[in-house]
Backbone bond lengths (Angstrom), bond angles and torsions (degrees), N, CA, C in turn:
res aa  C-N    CA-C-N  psi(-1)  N-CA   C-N-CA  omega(-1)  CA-C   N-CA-C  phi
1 X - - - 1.453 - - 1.527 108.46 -
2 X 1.523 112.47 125.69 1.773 102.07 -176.97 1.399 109.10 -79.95
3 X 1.308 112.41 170.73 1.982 120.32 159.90 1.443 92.69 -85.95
4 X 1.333 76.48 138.37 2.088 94.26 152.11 1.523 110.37 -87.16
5 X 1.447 102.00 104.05 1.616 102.75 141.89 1.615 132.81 -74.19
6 X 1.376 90.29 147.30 1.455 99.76 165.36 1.508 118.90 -107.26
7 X 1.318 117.24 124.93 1.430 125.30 -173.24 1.413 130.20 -105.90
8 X 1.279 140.75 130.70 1.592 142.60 -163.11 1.361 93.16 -103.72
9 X 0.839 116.32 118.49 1.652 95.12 162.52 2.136 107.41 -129.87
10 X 1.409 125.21 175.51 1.089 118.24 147.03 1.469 114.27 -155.41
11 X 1.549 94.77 129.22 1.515 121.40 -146.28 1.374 113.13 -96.58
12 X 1.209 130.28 169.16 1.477 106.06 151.15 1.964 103.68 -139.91
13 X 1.181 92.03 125.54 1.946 104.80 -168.38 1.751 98.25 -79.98
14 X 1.392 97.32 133.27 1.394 121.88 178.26 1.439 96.68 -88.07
15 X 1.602 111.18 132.29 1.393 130.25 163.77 1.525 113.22 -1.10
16 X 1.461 94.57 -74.13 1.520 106.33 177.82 1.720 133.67 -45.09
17 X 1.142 97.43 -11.94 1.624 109.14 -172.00 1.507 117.24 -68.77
18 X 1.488 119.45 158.35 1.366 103.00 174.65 1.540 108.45 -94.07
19 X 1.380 126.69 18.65 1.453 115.93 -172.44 1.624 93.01 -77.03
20 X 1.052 111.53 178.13 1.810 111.26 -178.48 1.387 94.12 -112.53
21 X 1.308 112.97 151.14 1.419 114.97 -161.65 1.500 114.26 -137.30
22 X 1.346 131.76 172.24 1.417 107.53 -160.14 1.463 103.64 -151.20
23 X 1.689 101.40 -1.07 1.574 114.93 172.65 1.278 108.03 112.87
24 X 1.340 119.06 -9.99 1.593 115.83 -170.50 1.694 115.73 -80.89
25 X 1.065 120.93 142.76 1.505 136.08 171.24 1.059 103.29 -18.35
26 X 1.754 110.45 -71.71 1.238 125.75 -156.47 1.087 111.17 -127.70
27 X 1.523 124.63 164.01 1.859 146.62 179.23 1.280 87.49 -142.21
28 X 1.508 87.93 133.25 1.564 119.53 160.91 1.570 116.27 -101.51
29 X 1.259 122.22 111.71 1.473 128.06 151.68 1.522 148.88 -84.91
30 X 1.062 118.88 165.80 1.827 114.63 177.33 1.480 98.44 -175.45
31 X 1.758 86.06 94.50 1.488 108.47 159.50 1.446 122.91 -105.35
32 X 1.499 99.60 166.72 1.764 119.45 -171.65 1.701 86.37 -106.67
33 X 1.485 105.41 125.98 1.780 128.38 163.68 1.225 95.32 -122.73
34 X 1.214 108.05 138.12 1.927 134.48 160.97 1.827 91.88 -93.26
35 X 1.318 98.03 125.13 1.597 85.87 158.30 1.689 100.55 166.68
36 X 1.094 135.27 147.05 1.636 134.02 -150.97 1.091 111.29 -86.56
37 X 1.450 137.97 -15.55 1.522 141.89 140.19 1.366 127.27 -108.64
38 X 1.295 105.70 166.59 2.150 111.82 163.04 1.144 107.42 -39.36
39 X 1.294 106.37 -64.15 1.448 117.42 -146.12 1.641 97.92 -77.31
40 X 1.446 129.82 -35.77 1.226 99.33 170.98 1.545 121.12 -83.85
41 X 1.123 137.71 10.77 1.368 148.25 -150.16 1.523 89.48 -108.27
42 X 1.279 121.19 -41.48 1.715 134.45 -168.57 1.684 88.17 -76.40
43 X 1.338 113.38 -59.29 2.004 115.02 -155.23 1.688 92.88 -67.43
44 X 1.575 112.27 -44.54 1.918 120.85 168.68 1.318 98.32 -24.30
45 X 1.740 105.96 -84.72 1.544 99.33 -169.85 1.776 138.31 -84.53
46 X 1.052 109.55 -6.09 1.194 121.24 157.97 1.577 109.86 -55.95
47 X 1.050 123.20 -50.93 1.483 122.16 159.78 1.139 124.29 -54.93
48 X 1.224 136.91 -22.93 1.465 134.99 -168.11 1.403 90.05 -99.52
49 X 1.480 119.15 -58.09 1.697 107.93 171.74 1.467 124.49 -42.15
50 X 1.245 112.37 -50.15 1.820 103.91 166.74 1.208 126.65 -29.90
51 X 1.968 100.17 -61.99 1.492 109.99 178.61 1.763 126.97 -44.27
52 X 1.582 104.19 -6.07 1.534 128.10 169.71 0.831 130.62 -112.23
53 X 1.302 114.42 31.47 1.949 122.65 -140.74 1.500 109.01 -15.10
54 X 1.789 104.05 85.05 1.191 108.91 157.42 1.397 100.63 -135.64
55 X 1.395 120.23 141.99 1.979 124.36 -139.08 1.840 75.06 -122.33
56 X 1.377 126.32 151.66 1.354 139.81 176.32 1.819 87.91 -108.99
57 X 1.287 94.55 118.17 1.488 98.30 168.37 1.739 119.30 -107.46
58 X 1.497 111.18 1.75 0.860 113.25 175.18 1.872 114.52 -161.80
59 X 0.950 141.66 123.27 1.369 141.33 163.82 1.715 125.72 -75.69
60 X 1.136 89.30 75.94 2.125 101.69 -163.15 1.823 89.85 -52.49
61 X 1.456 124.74 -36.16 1.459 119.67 -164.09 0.965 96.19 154.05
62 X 1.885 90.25 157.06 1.395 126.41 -147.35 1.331 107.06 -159.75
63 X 1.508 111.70 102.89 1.823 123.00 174.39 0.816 120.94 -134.80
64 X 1.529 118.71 153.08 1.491 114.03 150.41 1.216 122.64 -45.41
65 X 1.471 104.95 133.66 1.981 104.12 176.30 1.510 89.87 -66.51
66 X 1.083 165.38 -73.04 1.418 155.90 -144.12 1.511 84.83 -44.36
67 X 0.719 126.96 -51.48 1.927 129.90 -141.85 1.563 106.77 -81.41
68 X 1.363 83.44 -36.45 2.620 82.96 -179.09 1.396 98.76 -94.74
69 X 1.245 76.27 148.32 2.122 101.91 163.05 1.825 89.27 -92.16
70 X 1.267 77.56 128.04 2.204 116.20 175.26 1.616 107.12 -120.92
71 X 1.060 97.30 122.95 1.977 110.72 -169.51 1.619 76.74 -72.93
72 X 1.331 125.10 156.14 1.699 129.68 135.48 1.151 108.70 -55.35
73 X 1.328 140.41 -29.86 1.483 124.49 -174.08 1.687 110.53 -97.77
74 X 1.421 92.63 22.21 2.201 87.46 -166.24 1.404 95.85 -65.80
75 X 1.589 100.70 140.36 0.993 106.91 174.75 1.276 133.46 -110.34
76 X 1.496 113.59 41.81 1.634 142.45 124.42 1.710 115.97 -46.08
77 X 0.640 131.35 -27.15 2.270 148.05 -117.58 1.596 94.65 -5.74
78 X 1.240 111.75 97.93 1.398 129.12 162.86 1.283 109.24 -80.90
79 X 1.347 119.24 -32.89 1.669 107.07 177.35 1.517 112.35 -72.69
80 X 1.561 126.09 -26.93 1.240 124.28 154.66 1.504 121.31 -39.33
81 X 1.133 98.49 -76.56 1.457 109.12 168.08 1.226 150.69 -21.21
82 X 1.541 116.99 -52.59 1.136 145.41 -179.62 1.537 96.01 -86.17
83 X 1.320 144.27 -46.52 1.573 147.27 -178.08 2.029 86.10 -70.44
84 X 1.111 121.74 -56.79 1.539 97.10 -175.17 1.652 122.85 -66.65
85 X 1.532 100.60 -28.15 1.290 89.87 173.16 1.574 127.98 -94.91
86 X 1.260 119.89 27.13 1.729 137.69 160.80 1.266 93.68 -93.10
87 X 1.489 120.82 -54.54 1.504 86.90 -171.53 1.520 138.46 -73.63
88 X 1.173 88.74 -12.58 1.706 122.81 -170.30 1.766 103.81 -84.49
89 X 0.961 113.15 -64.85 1.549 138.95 -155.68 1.255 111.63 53.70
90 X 1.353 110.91 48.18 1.543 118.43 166.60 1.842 100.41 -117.59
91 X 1.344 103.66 173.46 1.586 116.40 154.11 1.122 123.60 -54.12
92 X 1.456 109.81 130.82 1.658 113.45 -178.39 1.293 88.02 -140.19
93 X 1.792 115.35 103.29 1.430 120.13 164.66 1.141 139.77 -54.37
94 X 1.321 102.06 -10.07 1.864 115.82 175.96 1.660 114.72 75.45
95 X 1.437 112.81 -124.23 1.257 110.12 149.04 1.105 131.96 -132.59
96 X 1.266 125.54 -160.62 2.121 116.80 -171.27 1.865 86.62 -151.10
97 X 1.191 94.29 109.53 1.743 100.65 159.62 1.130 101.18 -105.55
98 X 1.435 114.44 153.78 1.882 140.57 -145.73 1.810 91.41 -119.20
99 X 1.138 96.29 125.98 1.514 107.18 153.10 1.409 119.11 9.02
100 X 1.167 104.00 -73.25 1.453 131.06 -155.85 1.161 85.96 -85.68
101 X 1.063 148.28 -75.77 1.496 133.58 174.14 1.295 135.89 -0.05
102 X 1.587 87.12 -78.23 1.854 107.41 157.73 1.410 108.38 -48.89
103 X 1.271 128.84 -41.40 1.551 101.64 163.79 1.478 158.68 -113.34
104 X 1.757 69.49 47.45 1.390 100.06 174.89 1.802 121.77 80.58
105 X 1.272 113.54 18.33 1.343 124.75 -176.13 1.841 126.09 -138.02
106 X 1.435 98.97 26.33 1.267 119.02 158.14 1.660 101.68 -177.40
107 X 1.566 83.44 -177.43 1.484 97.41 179.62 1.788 126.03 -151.61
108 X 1.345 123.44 132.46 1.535 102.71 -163.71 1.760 94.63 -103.46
């Protein structure tokens, strides 16, 4: 049976991608991986992001969801997340707020 990780990542989405985009450098993520270590839970989704050409330029962190404190209001929705990916036992990327977002001058 794998752990669900929870993953930080910040990415940067190629033109081509279907994430919607807003011009900013960077997207921030926090996805749920099933998978029996970090390290494959990180190479898991780093691969699935490609398949969207969206490139992880950085891995901010990586836990067990048992292990972090998650606000109910995070605004990742990890509690979404983590309930789709038990039932699923696939990747559930959650969401990706954009740069610009975070500062307060768009929104995805």
């Amino acid at each position: 049976m794998p752990d669900f990780w929870v993953i930080d990542t910040k990415c940067k989405v190629l033109p081509e991608s279907t994430l919607p985009q807003d011009g900013s450098t960077y997207y921030y993520g926090r996805s749920v991986v099933p998978a029996i270590s970090k390290e494959n839970a990180i190479e898991q989704l780093a691969h699935e992001l490609e398949e969207d050409h969206i490139l992880i330029e950085k891995v901010a962190g990586a836990v067990l969801f048992e292990e972090g404190q998650w606000d109910e209001d995070d605004e990742f929705e990890v509690h979404e997340s983590i309930g789709g990916s038990k039932v699923s036992h696939q990747i559930e990327l959650g969401c990706f707020v954009s740069e610009k977002a975070r500062l307060g001058k768009a929104a995805i």
